[in-house]
C-alpha positions as CSV (number, residue, x, y, z in Angstrom):
1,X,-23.9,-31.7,20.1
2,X,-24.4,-35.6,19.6
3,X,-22.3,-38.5,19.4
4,X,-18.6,-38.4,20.1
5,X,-18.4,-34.3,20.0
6,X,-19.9,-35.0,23.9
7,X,-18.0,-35.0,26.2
8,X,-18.6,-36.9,29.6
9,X,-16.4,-37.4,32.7
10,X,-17.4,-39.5,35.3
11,X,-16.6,-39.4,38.7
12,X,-16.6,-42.4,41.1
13,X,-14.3,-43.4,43.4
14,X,-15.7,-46.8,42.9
15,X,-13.2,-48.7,40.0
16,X,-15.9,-50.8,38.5
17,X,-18.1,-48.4,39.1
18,X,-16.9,-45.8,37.0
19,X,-15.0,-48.1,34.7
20,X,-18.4,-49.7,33.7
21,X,-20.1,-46.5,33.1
22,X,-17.1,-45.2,31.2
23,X,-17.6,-48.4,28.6
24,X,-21.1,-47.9,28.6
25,X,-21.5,-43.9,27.8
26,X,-18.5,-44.9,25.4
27,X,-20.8,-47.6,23.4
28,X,-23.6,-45.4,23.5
29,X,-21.3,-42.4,21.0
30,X,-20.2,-40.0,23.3
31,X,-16.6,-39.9,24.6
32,X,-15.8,-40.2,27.9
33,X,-13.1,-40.2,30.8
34,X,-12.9,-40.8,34.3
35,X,-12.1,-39.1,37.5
36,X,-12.0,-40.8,41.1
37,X,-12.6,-38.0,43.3
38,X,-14.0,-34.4,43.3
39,X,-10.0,-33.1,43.4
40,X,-9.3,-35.2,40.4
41,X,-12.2,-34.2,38.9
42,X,-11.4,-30.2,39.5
43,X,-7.7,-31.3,37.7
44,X,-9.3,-33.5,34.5
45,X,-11.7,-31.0,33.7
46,X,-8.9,-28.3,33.2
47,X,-7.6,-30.1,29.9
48,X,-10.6,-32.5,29.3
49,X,-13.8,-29.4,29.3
50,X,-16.7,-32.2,29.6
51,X,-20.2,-31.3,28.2
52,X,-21.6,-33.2,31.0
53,X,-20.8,-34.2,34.7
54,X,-21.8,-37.6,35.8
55,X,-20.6,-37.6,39.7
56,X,-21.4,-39.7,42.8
57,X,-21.8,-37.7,46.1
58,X,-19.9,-40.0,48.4
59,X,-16.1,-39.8,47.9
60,X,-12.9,-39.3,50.0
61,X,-10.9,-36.6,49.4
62,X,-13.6,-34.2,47.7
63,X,-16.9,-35.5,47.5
64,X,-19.6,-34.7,44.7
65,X,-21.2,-31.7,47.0
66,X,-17.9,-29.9,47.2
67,X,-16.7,-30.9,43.9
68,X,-20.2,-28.8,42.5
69,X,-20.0,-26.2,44.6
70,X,-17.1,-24.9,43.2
71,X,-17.7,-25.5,39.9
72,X,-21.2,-23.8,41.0
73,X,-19.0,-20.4,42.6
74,X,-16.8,-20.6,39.4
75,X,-19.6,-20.4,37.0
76,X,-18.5,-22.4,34.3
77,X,-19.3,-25.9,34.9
78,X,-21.4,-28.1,33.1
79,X,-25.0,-29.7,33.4
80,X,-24.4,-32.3,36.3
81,X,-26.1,-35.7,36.5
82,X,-25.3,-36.7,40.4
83,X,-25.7,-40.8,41.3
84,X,-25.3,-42.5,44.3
85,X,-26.5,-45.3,46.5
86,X,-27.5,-43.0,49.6
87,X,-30.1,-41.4,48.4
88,X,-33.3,-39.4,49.4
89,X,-35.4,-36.8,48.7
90,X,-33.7,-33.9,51.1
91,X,-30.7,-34.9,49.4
92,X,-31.8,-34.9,45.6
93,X,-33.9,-31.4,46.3
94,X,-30.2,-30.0,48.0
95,X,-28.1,-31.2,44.7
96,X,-30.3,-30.4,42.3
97,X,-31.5,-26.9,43.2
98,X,-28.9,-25.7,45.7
99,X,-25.8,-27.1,44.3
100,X,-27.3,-27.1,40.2
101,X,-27.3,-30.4,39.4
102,X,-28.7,-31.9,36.3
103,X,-30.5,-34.9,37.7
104,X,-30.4,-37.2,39.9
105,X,-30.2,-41.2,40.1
106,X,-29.9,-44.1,42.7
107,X,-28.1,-47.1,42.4
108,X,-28.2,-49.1,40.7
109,X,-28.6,-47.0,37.5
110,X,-30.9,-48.0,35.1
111,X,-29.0,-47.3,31.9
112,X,-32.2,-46.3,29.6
113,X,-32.8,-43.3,32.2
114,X,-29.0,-42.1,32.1
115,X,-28.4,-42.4,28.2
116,X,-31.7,-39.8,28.5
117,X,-30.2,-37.7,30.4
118,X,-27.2,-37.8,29.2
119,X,-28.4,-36.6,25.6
120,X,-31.1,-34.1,27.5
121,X,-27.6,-32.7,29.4
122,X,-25.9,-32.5,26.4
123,X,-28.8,-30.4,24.7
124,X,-29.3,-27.7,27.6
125,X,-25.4,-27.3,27.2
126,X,-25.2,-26.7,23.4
127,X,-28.1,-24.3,24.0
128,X,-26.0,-22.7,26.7
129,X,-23.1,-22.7,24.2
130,X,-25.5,-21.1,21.3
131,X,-27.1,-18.1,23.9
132,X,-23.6,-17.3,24.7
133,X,-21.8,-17.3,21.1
134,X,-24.9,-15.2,20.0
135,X,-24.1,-12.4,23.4
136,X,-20.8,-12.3,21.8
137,X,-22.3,-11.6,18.5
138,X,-24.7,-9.1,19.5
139,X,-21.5,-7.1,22.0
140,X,-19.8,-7.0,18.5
141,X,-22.7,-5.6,16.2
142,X,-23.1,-2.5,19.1
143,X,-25.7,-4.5,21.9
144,X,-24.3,-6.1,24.9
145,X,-26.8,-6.3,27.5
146,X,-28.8,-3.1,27.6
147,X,-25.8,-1.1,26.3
148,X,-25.4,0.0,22.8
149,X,-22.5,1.5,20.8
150,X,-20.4,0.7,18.1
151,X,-18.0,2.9,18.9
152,X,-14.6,2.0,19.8
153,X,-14.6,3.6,23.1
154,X,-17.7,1.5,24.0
155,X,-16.4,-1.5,22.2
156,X,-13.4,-1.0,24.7
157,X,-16.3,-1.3,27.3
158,X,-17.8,-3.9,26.3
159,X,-14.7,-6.4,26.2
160,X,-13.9,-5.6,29.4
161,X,-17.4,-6.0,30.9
162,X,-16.7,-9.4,29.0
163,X,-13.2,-9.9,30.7
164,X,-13.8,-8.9,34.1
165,X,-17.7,-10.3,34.4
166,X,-16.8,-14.1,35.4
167,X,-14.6,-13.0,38.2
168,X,-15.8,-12.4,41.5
169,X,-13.4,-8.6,41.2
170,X,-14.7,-5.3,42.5
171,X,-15.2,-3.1,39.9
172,X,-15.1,0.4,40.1
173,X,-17.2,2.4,37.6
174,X,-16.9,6.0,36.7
175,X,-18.4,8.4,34.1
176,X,-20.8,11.0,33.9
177,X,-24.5,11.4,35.3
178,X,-26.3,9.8,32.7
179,X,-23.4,8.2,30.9
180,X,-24.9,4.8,31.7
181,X,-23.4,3.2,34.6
182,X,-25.8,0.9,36.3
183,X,-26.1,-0.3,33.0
184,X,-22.3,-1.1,32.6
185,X,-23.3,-2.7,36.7
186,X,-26.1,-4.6,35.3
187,X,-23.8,-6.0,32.1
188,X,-21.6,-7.4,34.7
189,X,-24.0,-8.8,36.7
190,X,-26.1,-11.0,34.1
191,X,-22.9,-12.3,32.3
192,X,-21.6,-13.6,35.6
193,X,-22.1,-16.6,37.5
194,X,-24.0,-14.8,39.8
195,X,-26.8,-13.5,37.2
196,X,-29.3,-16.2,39.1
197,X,-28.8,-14.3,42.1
198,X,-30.2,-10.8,43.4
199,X,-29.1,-7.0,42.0
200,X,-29.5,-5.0,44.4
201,X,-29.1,-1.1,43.6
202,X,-28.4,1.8,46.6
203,X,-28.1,5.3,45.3
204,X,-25.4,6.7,48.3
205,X,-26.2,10.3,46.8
206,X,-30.2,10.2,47.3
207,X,-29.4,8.7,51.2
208,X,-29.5,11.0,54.5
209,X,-26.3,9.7,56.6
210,X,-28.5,9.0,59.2
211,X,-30.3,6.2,57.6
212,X,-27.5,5.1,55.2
213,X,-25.8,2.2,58.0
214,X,-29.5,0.8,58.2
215,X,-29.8,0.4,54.2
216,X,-26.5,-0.9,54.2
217,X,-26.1,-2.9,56.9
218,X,-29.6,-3.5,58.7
219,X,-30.7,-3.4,61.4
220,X,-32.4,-5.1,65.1
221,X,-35.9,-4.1,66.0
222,X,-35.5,-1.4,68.7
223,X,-31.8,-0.8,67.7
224,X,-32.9,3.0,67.1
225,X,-36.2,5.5,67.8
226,X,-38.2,4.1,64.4
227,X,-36.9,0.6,64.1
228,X,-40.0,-1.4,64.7
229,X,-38.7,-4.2,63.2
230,X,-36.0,-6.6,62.0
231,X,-34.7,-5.4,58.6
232,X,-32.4,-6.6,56.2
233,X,-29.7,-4.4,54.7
234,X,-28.5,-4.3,51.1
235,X,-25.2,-6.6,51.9
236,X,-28.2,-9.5,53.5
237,X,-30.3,-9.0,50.2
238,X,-28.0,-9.0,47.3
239,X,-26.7,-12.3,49.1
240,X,-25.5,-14.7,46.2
241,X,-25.6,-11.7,44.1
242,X,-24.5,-8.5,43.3
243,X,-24.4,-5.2,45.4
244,X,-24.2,-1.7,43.4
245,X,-23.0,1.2,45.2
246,X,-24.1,4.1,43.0
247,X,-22.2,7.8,44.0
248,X,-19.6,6.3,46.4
249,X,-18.3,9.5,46.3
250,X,-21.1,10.7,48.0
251,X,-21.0,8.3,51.0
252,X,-20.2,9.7,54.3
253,X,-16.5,9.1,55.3
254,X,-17.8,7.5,58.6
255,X,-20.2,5.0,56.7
256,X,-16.8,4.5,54.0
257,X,-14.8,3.3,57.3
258,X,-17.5,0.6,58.0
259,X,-18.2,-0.1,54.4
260,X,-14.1,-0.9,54.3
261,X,-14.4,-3.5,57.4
262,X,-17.6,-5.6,56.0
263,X,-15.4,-5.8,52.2
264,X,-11.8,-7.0,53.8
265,X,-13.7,-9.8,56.0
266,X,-17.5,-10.1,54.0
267,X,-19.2,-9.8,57.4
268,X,-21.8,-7.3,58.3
269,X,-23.0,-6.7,61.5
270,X,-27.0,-4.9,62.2
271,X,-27.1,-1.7,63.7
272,X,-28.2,-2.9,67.2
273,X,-27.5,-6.7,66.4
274,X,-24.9,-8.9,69.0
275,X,-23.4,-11.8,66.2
276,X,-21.8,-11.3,62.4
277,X,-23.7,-12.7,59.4
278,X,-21.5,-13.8,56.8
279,X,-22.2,-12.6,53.3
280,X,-21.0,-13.8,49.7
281,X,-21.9,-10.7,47.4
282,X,-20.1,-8.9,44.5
283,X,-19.8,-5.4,44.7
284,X,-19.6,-2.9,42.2
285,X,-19.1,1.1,42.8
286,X,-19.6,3.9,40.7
287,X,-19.0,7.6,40.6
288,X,-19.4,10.8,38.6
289,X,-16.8,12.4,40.6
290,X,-12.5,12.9,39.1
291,X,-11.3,10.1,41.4
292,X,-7.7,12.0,42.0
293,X,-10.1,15.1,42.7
294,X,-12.4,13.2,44.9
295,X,-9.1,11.5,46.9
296,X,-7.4,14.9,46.9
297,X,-10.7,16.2,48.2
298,X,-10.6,13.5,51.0
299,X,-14.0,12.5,49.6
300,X,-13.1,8.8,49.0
301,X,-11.1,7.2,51.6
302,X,-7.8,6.1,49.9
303,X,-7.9,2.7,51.5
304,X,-11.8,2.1,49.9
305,X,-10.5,3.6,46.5
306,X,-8.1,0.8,46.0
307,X,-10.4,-1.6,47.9
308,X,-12.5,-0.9,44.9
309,X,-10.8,0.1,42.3
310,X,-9.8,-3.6,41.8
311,X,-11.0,-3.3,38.2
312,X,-11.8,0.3,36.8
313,X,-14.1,0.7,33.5
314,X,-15.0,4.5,32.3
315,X,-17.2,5.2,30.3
316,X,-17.1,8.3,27.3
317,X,-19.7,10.8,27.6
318,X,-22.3,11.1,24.9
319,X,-20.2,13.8,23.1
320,X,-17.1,12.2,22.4
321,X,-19.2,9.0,21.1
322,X,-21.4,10.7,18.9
323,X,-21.2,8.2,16.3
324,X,-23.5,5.9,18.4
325,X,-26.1,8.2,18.6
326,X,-28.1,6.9,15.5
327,X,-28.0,3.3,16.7
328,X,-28.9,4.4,20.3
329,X,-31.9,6.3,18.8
330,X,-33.0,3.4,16.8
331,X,-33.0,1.0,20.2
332,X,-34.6,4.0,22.6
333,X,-37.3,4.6,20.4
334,X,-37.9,0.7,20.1
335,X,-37.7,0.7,23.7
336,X,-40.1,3.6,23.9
337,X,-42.6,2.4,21.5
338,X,-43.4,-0.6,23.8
339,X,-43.7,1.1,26.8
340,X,-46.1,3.9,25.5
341,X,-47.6,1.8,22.9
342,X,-46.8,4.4,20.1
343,X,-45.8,3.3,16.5
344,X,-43.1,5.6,16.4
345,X,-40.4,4.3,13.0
346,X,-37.8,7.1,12.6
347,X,-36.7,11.2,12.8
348,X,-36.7,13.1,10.5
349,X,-33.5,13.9,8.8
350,X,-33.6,17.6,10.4
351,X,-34.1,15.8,13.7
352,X,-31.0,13.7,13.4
353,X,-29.3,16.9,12.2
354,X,-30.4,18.9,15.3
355,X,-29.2,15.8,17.7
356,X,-25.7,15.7,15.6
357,X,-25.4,19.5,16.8
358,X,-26.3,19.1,20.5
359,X,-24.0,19.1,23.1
360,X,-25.8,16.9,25.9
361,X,-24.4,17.6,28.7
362,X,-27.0,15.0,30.4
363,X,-25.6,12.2,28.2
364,X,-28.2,9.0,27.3
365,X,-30.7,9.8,30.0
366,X,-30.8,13.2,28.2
367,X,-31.4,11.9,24.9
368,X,-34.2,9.4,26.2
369,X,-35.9,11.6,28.3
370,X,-35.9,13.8,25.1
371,X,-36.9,11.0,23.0
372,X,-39.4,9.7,25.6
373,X,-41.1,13.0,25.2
374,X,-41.1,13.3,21.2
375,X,-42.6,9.6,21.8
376,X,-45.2,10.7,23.2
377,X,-46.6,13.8,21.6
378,X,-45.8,11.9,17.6
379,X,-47.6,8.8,18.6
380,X,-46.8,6.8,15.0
381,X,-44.8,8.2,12.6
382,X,-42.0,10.1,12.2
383,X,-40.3,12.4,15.1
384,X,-40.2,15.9,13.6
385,X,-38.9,19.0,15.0
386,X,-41.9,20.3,16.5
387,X,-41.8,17.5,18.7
388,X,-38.3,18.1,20.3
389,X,-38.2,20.2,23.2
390,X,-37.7,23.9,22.2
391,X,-33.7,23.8,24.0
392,X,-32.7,21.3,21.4
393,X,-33.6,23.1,18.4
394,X,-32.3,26.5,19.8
395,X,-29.6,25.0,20.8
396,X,-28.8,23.5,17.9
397,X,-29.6,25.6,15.0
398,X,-27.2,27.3,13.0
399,X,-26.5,30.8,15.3
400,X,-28.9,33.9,13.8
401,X,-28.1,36.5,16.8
402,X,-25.8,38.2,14.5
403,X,-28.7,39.1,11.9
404,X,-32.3,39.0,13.8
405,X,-32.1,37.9,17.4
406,X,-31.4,39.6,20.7
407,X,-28.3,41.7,20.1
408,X,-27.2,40.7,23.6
409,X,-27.7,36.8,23.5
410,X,-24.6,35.5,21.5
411,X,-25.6,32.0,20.1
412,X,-22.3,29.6,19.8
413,X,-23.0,26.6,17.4
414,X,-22.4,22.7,18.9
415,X,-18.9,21.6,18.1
416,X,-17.4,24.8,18.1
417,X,-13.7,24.9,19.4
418,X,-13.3,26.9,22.9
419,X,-10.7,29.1,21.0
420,X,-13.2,29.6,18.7
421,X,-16.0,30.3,21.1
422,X,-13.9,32.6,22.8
423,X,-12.5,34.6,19.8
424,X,-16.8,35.2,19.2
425,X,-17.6,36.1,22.9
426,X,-14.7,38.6,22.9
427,X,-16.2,40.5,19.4
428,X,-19.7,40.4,20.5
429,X,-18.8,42.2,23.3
430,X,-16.5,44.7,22.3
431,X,-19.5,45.3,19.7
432,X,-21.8,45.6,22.8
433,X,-19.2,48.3,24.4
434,X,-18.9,50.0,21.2
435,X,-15.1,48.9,21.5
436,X,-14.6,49.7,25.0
437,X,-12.1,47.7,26.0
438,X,-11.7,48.6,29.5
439,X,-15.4,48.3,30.1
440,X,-15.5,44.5,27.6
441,X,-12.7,43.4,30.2
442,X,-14.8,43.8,33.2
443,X,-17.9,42.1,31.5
444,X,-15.9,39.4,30.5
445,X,-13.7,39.1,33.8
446,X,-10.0,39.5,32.7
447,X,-7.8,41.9,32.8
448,X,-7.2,44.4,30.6
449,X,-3.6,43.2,29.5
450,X,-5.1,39.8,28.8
451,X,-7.8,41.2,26.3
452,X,-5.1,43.3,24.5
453,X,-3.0,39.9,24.0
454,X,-6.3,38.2,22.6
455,X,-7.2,41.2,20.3
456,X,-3.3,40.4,19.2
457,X,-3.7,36.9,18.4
458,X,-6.8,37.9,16.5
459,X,-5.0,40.1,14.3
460,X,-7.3,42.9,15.6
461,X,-6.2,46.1,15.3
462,X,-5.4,48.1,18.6
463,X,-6.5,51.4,19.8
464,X,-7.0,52.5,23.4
465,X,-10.2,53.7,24.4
């Protein structure tokens, strides 16, 4: 980005001032335009998206610290060179590191030290540009963040981590144990403006109701038998940032009520404390629970539901995106190699066979713990079967109970219909009563009318017993 493809607006609500520096930055290749105020600044930047910010502090209206403030809360301004004539160093240390300016310049402006910064500006934004463009790139190939699939369902996902990730929305995520959601949290969190601010993670599930206000909400030394001391909750420390509730669900319906109250006015008060602390965080939800179960259930306050569920993103099970499973092997095991320092390159192809068949019902924390564990005892190499645990490959392999196994354990291949699974449970255990039907009804817990009308739709013939 050189030349005229940079675009500059100044801000001054000095004429000359920002007339002069207009001509200048003009001369100098990049292309510029004007703005006398933070307001007007806000409007020209709407239809004129500068590479660079050049602003003075000290204006009517809006002034330079409210102008970059909320470009700062929106998340998408640009690299911000600030210049005025009332300068110090409380000031310079405030703008630049609290508000995210640039630089920073007295008057009069020595024109060298701008053009410098101007062309240094316009670099850290086309780097900016180039990290972003290549996110995009990588969400479309199957990574975004630490998530991987190239599945459609989690390409679904992944656009609308990307849509709803700048806003400052709720978000409401739901899915399985071990589907992946503080991941999908995580996403969020680093490609929004806040990803310079704290994550902060509280598992509502893991939490006795008894201590759960004091992780949330904090609390006043003495405010309770134990509380030696002053402690910050999870709203105080994800300040600027983002808060994950993991396993609403799972929150008491007395901590939901007060949970409700600090999200409609974004003020928490410490257990034992006297004044409100305002708080600016993002907060983000998940569940493993059937929300219309869970509100039917009276497990979720309806009012927190829809306080939540601003923005809802659900994520497929393992099983019904089993085409990612060879791309989420390839990044576990690269993941795995450096934390165990193995040299681990591939499965073999009756271990990608034998994950094909399995059902995982634990979903991607399944598969890496599995993974994590073949890791280990291969070392370098390739992952064979001997190093999966023994489920997998019992689990998996084709069904011998019919021929050479235990004539009572019926083995059902993975990806086997439920008609299908049922037709086999039925047979092996009229087999097992030596046709009894009366006594294959009992073990199999319907009545005796119900098995006749299977044995019809089998096309099996009938005799009473």
């Amino acid at each position: 980005m050189g030349g005229n493809a940079t675009r500059v607006l100044i801000v001054d609500d000095e004429e000359n001032q920002r007339v002069g520096l207009a001509s200048m930055v003009s001369a100098w290749g990049f292309t510029a335009e004007t703005a006398a105020d933070g307001q007007e600044a806000l409007e020209r930047l709407v239809t004129f998206p500068a590479h660079v910010l050049v602003t003075d502090l000290m204006m009517p209206r809006m002034d330079g610290f409210e102008l970059l403030r909320r470009l700062s809360s929106q998340g998408n301004g640009p690299p911000a060179i600030v210049i005025t004539a009332f300068g110090n160093i409380e000031t310079a240390i405030a703008t630049m590191h609290d508000l995210g300016a640039f630089w920073f310049l007295e008057k009069p402006i020595e024109p060298r030290a701008l053009r410098v910064l101007l062309e240094r500006a316009a670099s850290q934004q086309r780097l900016a540009e180039e990290a972003e463009r290549l996110k995009r790139e990588l969400s479309y190939q199957g990574v975004l963040a630490e998530l991987v699939g190239r599945s459609p369902r989690m390409q679904e996902v992944f656009s609308l981590i990307r849509q709803v990730a700048p806003s400052k929305a709720a978000v409401l995520i739901t899915g399985e144990s071990g589907t992946g959601k503080e991941l999908v949290a995580r996403a969020i969190h680093s490609l929004s403006p806040r990803s310079n601010g704290p994550f902060v993670a509280i598992n509502c599930a893991a939490m006795p109701e008894t201590l759960m206000e004091s992780e949330l909400f904090g609390h006043e030394k003495g405010a309770f038998t134990g509380a030696l001391e002053r402690r910050a909750g999870c709203f105080e420390l994800a300040q600027g940032g983002t808060l994950l509730l993991d396993e609403i669900g799972d929150m008491p319906i007395a901590t939901q009520a007060k949970l409700l109250r600090v999200l409609e006015d974004s003020r928490v008060r410490r257990l034992g404390g006297k004044s409100e602390i305002l708080v600016d965080v993002r907060v983000i939800a998940s569940t493993n629970k059937v929300l219309e179960e869970a509100l039917r259930k009276a497990e979720i306050r309806e009012d927190l539901y829809y306080r939540l569920n601003v923005f809802h993103i659900s994520l497929p099970p393992l099983r019904e995106r089993m085409e990612d499973l060879n791309i989420l092997c390839e990044a576990l095991l690269r993941d795995l190699n450096k934390k165990h320092n193995c040299r681990v390159v591939g499965l073999t192809p009756e271990v990608v066979d034998h994950l094909h068949r399995y059902h995982w019902p634990g979903n991607v924390r399944e598969l890496r713990n599995a993974l994590e564990r073949a890791v280990i005892l291969a070392g370098e190499g390739v992952i064979g079967l001997e190093h999966l645990p023994s489920m997998f490959s019992s689990a998996a392999a084709p069904s011998k109970a019919d021929d050479d196994g235990d004539p009572n354990l019926v083995k059902i291949r993975v990806g086997t219909t439920i008609g299908e699974a049922e037709k086999i449970l039925i047979q092996r255990t009229l087999q097992h009563t030596k046709n009894n039907k009366t006594r294959a009804a009992e073990i199999l817990g319907i009545s005796l009318k119900t098995l006749h009308n299977k044995l019809k739709e089998y096309g099996a013939a009938e005799s009473e017993s």
